[in-house]
C-alpha positions as CSV (number, residue, x, y, z in Angstrom):
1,X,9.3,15.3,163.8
2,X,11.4,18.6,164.3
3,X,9.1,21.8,163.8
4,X,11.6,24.9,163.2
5,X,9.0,27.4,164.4
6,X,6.7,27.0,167.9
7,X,4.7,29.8,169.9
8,X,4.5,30.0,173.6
9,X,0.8,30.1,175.0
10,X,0.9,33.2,175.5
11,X,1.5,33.8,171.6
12,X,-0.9,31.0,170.9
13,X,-3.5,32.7,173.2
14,X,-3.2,36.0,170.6
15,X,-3.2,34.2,167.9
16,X,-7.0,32.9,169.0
17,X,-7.9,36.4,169.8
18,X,-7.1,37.7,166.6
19,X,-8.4,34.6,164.4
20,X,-11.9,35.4,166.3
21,X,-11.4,39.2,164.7
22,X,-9.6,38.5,161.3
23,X,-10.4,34.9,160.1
24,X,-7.4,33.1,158.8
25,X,-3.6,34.2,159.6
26,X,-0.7,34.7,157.9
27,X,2.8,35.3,159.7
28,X,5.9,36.5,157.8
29,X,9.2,36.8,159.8
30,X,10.1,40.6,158.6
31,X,13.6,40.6,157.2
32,X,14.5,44.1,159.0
33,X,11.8,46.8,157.8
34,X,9.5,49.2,160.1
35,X,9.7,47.0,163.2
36,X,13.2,45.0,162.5
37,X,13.2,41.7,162.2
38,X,9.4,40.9,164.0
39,X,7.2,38.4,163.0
40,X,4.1,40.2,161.1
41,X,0.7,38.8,161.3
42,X,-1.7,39.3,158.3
43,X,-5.3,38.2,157.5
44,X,-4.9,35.1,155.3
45,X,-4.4,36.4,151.8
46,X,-3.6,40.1,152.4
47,X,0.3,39.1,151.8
48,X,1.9,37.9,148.7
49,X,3.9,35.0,149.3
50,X,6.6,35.0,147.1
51,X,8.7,32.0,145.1
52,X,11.7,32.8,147.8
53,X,9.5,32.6,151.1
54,X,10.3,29.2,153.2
55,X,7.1,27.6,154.7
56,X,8.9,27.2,158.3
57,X,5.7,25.5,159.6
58,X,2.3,27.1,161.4
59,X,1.8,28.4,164.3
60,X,-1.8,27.9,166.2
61,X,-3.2,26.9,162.2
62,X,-1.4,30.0,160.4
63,X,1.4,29.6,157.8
64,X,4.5,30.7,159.1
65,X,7.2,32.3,156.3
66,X,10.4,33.5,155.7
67,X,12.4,34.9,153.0
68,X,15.0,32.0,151.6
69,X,18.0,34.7,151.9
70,X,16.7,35.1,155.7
71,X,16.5,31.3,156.0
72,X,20.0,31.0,155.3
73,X,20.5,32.6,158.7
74,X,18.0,31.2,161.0
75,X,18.0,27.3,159.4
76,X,20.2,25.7,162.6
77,X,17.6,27.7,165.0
78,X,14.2,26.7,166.3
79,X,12.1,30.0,166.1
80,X,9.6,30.2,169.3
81,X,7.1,32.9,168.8
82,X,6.2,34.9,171.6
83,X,4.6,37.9,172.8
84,X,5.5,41.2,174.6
85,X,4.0,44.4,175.9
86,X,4.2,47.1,173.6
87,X,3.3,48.4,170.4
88,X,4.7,47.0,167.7
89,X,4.7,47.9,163.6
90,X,1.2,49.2,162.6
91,X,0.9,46.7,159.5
92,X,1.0,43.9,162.1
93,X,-2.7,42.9,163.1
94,X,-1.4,42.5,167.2
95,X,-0.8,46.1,167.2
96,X,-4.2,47.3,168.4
97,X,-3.6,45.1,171.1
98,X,-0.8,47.1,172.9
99,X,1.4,43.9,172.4
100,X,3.7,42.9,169.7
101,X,5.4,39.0,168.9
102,X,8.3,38.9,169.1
103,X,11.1,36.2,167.2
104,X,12.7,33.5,170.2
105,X,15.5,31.3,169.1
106,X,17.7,28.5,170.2
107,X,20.1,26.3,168.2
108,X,19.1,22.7,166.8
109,X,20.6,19.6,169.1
110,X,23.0,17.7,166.8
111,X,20.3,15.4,166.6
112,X,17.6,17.5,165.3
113,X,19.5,18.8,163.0
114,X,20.1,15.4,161.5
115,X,16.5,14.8,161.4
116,X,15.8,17.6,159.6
117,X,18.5,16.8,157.0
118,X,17.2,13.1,156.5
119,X,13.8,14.8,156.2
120,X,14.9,17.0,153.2
């Protein structure tokens, strides 16, 4: 099965660290506010999901969502979530860290891409 988002260990690593801290995760690829377009991590029901956010898959056991308008953009890429040093937005739980994620992409094979079209 093609997954549309991954995270590198690294990401994964944070994503641990901050579960330990906050309990449950959210992420929401930000559509271009505060921090441009950065995935944002949340404490598991502290962000509304809407009717037009995309479930894109999870990421070390948290949700991983993106508007449907933003979709239209990134649906022929595989998102890899990673992180960087630096601070990031302040609403993102990471940012106490001194590190921020940060959005990776590459383009679906051919292949994939017709896997995820039978699968829809």
């Amino acid at each position: 099965m093609v997954d549309r988002v991954s995270a590198t260990p690294t990401a994964l690593a944070l994503i641990n660290v901050l579960t330990s801290k906050h309990g449950a995760l959210l992420f929401h690829q930000s559509g271009g506010c505060c921090d441009g377009s950065a995935p944002m991590c949340y404490p598991l029901g502290e962000f509304k999901i809407g009717a037009q956010d995309v479930l894109m898959g999870e990421i070390g056991g948290a949700p991983f969502y993106m508007s449907k308008s933003q979709f239209e953009y990134w649906k022929h890429t595989h998102l890899i979530i990673d992180v960087v040093e630096g601070r990031g937005s302040g609403f993102s739980l990471e940012a106490p860290e001194g590190v921020r994620f940060l959005t990776r992409s590459r383009v679906f094979t051919e292949a994939e891409v017709a896997e995820l079209e039978a699968g829809e």
